[in-house]
KENUVEX-486577 format. One record per residue (C-alpha): x, y, z; residue in one letter; residue number from 1. Coordinates in Angstrom, 3 decimals, padded with zeros to 6 digits. Layout:
% KENUVEX-486577
+----------+----------+----------+---------+-----+
|        X |        Y |        Z | residuo | num |
+----------+----------+----------+---------+-----+
|        X |        Y |        Z |       A | NUM |
...
+----------+----------+----------+---------+-----+
% end
This chain:
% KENUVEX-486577
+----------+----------+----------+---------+-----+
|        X |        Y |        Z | residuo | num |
+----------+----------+----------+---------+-----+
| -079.654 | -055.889 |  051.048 |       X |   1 |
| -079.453 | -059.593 |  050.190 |       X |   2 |
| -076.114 | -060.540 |  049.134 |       X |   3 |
| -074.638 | -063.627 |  047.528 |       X |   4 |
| -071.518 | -064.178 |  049.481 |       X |   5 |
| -073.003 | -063.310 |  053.127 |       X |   6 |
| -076.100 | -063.141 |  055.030 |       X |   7 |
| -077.061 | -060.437 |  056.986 |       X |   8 |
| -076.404 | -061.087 |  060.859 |       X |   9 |
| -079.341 | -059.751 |  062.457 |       X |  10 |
| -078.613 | -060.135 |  066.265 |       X |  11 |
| -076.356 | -056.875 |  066.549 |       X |  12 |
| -076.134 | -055.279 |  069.549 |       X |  13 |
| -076.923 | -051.732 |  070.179 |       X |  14 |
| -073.169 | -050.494 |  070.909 |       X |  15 |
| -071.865 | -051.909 |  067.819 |       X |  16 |
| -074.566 | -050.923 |  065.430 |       X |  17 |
| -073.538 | -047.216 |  066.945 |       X |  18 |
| -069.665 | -047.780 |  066.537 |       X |  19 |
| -070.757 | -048.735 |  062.610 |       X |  20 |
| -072.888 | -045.633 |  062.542 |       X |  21 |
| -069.545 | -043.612 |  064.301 |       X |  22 |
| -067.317 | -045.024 |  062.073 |       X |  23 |
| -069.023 | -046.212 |  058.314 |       X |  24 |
| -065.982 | -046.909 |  057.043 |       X |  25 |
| -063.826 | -050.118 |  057.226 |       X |  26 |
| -060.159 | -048.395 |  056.858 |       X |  27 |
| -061.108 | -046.096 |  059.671 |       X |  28 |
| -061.579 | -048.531 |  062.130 |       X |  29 |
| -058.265 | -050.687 |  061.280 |       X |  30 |
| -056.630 | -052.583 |  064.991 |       X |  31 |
| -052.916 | -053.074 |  064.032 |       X |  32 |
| -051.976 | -056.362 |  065.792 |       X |  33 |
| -047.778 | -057.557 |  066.184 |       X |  34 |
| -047.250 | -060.843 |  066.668 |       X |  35 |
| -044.231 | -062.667 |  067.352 |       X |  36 |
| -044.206 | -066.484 |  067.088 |       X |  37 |
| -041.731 | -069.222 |  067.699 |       X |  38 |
| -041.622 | -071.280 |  064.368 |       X |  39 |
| -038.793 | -073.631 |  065.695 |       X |  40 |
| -041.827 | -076.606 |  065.752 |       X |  41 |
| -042.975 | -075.301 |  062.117 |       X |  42 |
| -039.488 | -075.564 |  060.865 |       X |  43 |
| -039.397 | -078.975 |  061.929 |       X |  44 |
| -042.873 | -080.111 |  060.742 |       X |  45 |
| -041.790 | -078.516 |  057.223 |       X |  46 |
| -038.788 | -080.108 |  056.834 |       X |  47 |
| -039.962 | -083.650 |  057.621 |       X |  48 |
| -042.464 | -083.218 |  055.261 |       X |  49 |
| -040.106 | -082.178 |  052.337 |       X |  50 |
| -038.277 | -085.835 |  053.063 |       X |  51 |
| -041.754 | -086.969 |  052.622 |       X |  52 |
| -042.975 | -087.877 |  048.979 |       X |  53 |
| -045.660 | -085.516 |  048.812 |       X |  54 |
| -046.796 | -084.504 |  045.415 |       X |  55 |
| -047.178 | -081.142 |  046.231 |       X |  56 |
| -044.310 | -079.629 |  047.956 |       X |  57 |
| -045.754 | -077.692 |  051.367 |       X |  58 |
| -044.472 | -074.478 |  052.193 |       X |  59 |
| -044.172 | -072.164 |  055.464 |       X |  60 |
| -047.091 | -069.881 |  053.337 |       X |  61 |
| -049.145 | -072.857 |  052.676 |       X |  62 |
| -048.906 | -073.725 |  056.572 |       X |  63 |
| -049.556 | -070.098 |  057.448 |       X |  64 |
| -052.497 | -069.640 |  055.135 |       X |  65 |
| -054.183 | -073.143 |  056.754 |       X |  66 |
| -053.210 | -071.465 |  059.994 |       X |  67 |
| -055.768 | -068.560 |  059.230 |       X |  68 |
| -057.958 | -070.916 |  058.039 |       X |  69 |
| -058.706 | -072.820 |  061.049 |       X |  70 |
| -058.476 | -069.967 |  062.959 |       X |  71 |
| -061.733 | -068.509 |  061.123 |       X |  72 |
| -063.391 | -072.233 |  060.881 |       X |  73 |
| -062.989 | -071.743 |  065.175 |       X |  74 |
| -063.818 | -068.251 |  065.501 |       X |  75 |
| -066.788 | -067.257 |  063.468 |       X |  76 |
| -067.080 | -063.408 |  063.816 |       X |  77 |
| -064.044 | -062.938 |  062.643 |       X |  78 |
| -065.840 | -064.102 |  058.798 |       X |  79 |
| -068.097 | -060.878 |  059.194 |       X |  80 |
| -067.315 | -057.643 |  057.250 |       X |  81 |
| -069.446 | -054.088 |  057.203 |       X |  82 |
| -070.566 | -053.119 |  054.101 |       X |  83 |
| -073.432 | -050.294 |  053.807 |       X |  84 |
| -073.684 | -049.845 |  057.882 |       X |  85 |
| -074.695 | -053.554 |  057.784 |       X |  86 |
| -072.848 | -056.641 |  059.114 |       X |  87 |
| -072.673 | -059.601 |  057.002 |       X |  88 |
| -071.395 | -063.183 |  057.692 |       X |  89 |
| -069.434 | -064.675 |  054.798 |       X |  90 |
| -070.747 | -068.197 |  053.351 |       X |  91 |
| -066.990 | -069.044 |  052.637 |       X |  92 |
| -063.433 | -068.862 |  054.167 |       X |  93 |
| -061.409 | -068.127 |  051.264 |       X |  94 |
| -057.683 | -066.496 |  051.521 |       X |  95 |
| -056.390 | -064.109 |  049.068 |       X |  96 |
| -052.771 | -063.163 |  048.355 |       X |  97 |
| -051.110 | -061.451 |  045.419 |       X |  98 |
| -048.294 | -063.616 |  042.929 |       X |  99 |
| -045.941 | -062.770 |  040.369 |       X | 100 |
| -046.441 | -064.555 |  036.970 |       X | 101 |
| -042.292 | -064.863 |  037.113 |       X | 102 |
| -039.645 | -063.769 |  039.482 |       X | 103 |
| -038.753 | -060.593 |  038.241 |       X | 104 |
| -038.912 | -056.958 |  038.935 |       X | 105 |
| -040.881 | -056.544 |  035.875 |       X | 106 |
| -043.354 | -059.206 |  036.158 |       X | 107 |
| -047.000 | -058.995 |  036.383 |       X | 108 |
| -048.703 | -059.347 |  039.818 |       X | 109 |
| -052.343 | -061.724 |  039.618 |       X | 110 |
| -054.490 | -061.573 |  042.573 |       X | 111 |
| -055.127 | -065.077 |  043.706 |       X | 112 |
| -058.116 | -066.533 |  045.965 |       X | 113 |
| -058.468 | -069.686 |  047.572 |       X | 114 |
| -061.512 | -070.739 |  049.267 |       X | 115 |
| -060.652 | -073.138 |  052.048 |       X | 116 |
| -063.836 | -076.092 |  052.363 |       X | 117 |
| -064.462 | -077.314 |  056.020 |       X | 118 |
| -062.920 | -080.748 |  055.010 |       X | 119 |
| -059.543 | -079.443 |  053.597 |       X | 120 |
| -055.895 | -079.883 |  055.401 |       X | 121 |
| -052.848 | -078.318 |  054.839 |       X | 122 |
| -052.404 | -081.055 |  051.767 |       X | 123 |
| -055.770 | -079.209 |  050.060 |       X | 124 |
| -054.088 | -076.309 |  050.541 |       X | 125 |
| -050.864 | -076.852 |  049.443 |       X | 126 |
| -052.626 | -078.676 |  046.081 |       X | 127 |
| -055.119 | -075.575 |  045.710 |       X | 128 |
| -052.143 | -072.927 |  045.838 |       X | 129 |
| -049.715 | -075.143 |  043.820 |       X | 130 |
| -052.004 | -076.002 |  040.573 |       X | 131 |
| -054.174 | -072.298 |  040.857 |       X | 132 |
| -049.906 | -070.578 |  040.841 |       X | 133 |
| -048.693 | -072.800 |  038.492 |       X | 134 |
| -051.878 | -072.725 |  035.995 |       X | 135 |
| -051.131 | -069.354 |  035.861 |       X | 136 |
| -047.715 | -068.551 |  035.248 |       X | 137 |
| -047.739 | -071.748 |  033.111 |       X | 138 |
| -050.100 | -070.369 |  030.731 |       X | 139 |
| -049.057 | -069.457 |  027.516 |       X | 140 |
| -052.618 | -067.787 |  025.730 |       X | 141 |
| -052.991 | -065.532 |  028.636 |       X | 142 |
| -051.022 | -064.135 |  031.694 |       X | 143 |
| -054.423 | -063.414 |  033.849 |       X | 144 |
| -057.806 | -064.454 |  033.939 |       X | 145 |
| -061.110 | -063.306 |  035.184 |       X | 146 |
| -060.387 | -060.188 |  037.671 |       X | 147 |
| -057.304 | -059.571 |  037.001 |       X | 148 |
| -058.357 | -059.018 |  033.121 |       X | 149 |
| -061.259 | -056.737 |  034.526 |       X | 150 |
| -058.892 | -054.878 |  036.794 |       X | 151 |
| -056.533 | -054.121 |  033.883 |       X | 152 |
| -059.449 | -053.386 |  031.221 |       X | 153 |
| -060.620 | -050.292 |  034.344 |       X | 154 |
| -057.295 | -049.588 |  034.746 |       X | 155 |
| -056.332 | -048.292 |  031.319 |       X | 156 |
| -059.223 | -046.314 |  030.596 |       X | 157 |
| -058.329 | -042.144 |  030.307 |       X | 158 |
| -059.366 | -040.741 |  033.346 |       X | 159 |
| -062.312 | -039.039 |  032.659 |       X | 160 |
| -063.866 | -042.299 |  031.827 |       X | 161 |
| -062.000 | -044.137 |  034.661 |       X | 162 |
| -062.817 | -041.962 |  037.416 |       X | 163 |
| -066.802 | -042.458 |  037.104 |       X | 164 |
| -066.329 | -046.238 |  035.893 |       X | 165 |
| -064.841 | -046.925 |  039.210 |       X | 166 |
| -067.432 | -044.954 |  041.022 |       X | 167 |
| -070.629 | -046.766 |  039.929 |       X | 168 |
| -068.114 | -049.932 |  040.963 |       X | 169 |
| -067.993 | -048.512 |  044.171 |       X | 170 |
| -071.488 | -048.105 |  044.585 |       X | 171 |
| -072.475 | -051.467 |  043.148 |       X | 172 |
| -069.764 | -053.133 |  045.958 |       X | 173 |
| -071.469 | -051.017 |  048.622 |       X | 174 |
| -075.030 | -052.746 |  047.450 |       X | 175 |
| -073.306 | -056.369 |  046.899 |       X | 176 |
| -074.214 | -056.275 |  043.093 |       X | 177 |
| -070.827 | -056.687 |  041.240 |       X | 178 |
| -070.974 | -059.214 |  038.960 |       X | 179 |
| -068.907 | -062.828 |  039.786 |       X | 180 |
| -066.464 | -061.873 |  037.235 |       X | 181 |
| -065.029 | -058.899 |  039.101 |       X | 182 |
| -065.083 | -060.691 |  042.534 |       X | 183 |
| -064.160 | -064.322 |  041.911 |       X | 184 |
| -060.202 | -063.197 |  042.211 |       X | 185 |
| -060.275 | -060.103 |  043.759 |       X | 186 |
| -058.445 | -060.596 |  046.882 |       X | 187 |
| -060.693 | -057.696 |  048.607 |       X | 188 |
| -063.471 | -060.026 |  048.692 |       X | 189 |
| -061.815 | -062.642 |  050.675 |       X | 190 |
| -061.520 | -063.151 |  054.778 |       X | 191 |
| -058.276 | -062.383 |  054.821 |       X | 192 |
| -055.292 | -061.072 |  052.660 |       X | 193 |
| -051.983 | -062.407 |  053.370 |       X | 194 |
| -048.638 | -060.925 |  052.339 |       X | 195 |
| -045.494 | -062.878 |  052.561 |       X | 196 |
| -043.010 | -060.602 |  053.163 |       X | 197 |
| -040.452 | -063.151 |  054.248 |       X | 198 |
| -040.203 | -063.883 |  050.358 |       X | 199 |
| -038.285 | -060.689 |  050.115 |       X | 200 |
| -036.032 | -060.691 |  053.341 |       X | 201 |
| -037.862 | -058.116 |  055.215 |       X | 202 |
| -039.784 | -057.912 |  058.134 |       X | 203 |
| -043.948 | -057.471 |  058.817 |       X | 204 |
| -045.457 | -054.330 |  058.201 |       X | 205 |
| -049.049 | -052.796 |  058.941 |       X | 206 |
| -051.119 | -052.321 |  055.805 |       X | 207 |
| -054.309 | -050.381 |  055.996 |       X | 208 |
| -057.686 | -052.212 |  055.163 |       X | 209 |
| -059.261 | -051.012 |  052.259 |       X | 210 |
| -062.869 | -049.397 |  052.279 |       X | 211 |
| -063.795 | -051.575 |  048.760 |       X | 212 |
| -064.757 | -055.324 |  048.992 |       X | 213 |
| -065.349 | -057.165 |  052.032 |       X | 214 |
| -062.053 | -058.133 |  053.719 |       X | 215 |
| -062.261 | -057.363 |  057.222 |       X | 216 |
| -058.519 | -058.558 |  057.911 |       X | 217 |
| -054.429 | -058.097 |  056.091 |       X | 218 |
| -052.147 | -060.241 |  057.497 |       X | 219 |
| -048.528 | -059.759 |  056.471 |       X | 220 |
| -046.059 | -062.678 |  057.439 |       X | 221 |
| -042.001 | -061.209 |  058.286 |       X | 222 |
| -038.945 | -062.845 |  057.793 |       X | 223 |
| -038.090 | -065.905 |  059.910 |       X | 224 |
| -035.082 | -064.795 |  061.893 |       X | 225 |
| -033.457 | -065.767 |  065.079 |       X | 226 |
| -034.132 | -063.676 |  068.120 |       X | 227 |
| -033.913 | -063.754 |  072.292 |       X | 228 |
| -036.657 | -065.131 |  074.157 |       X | 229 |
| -037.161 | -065.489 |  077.794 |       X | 230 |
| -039.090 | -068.961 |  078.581 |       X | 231 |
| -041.588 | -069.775 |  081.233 |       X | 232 |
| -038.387 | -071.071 |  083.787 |       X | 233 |
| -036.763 | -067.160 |  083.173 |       X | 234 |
| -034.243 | -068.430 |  080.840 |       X | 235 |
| -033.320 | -066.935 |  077.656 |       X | 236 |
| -032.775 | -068.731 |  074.644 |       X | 237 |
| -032.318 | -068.049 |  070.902 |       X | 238 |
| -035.089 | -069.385 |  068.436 |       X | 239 |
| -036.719 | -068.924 |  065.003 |       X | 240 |
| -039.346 | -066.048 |  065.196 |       X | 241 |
| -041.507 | -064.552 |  062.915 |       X | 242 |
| -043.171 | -061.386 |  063.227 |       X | 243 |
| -047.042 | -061.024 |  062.183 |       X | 244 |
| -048.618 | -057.670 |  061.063 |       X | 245 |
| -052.136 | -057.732 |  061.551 |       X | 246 |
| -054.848 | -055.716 |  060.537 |       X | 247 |
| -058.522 | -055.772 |  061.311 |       X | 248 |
| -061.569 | -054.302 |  061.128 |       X | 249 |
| -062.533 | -053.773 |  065.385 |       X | 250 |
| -066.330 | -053.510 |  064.503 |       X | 251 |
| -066.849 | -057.011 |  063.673 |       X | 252 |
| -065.540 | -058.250 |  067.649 |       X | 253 |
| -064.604 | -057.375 |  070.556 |       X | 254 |
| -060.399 | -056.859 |  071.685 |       X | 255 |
| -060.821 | -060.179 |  074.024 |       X | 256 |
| -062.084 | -062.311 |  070.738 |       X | 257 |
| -059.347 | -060.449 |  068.614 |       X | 258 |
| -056.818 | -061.742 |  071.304 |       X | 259 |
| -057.967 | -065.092 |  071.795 |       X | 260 |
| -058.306 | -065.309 |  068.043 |       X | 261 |
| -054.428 | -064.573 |  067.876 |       X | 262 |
| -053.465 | -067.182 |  070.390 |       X | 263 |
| -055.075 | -069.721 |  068.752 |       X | 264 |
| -052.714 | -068.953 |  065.575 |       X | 265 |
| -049.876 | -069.303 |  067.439 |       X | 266 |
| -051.134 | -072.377 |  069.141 |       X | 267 |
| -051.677 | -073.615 |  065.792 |       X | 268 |
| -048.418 | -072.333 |  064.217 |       X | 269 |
| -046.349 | -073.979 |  067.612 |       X | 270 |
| -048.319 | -077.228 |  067.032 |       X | 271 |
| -048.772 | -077.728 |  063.434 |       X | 272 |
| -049.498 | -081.677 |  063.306 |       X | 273 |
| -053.375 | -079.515 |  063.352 |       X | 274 |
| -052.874 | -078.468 |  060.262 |       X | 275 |
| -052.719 | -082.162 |  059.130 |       X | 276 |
| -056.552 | -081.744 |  060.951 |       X | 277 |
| -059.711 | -080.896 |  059.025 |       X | 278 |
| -060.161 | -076.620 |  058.825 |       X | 279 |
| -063.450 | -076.635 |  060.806 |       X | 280 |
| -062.361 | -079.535 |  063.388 |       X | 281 |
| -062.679 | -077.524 |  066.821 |       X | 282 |
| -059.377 | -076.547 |  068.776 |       X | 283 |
| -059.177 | -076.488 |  072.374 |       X | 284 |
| -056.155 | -073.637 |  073.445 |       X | 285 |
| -054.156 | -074.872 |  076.179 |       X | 286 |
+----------+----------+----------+---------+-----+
% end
């Protein structure tokens, strides 16, 4: 099936066209991933560029999310998904997250995607996230646009109407044929989903993929906290840590890629004058 966000990858070999055939669908084949990383040099990149007079003010999320990026600008496969027993390569990298219209308990949530272009920095990304959050909690004729309109039109039909709504929805995702307006903002057809957790003073957590879009990895981002680590030279020291729960989809690489994949993040995250880089420029791990 031809598809306009992906093209089909053809050169599959035979053992994982037969783990797609053992397992067909995507939350039965989540890897849970933990990841601890030393942000003491992120903390310090951050807060020089606060000083800085940068229009758009960059946060730990924004340098997280440009992270990911260049993390799937380096390591292609992990831009695949599985969708009808078929692999796919996305045409995009785009990030997805979820944001509240205000900061309250009762407040709306919008799902938000970003698509990160090869040529962007963590100043693209900061602007992107900045004007696409404030645009919409800013806006005064409408609290959500485009999916999120869809989502809540589904969403509050009775249920005998809902439940086979949904279905041919489900069907038309498996085939790729959902209309633009359902997938533009739905953060389930993004390469990954982030969750900042840290925003609400608790740890990572593991959050199952869903079987509906085409995400093939959930990344939730902890609280930054301080916590013992033993160095290379055996001596302990306290630092800044955050914790990473990952999520992904093993059928679209191997465990080695998934682990080299993870150690460039944290290469990134522990060196994060790269994110100043462009997404797709290559990164060597030393």
């Amino acid at each position: 099936m031809k598809r306009k966000d992906a093209k089909k990858v053809k050169d599959i070999d035979g053992l994982h066209n037969i783990l797609i055939d053992l397992k067909p669908r995507r939350c039965d084949s989540d890897v849970y991933i933990n990841q601890k990383i030393d942000m003491t040099n992120l903390i310090k990149f951050i807060e020089k560029k606060k000083k800085e007079n940068n229009e758009y003010k960059i946060t730990y999320f924004h340098a997280i999310a440009m992270a990911f990026a260049k993390v799937f600008y380096n390591k292609k496969l992990l831009n695949r998904f599985i969708c009808d027993r078929t692999t796919y390569e996305r045409t995009e990298v785009v990030i997805a997250f979820v944001a509240k219209i205000a900061f309250d308990d009762k407040s709306d949530e919008v799902m938000i995607n970003i698509k990160v272009d090869k040529d962007d920095n963590i100043y693209d990304i900061s602007r992107k996230i900045s004007e696409k959050v404030n645009k919409i909690r800013n806006s005064k004729e409408t609290k959500k646009e485009n999916t999120n309109n869809v989502v809540d039109f589904v969403g509050s039909l009775p249920k005998f109407i809902r439940v086979p709504v949904v279905g041919i929805f489900k069907y038309l995702d498996k085939k790729g044929m959902l209309p633009e307006s359902f997938t533009k903002d739905n953060l389930y057809y993004s390469s990954i989903i982030l969750s900042n957790l840290g925003n609400l003073k608790i740890g990572s957590i593991y959050h199952n993929l869903a079987n509906f879009g085409t995400s093939s990895f959930l990344a939730t981002i902890g609280l930054i906290h301080k916590d013992k680590v033993v160095d290379n030279d055996g001596m302990e020291r306290v630092v800044d840590i955050c914790d990473f729960g990952i999520n992904c989809d093993e059928r679209v690489a191997d465990g080695y890629y998934f682990a080299k994949a993870i150690k460039m993040f944290e290469y990134i995250i522990e060196n994060p004058k790269l994110l100043e880089d462009k997404a797709c420029e290559k990164i060597e791990v030393k």
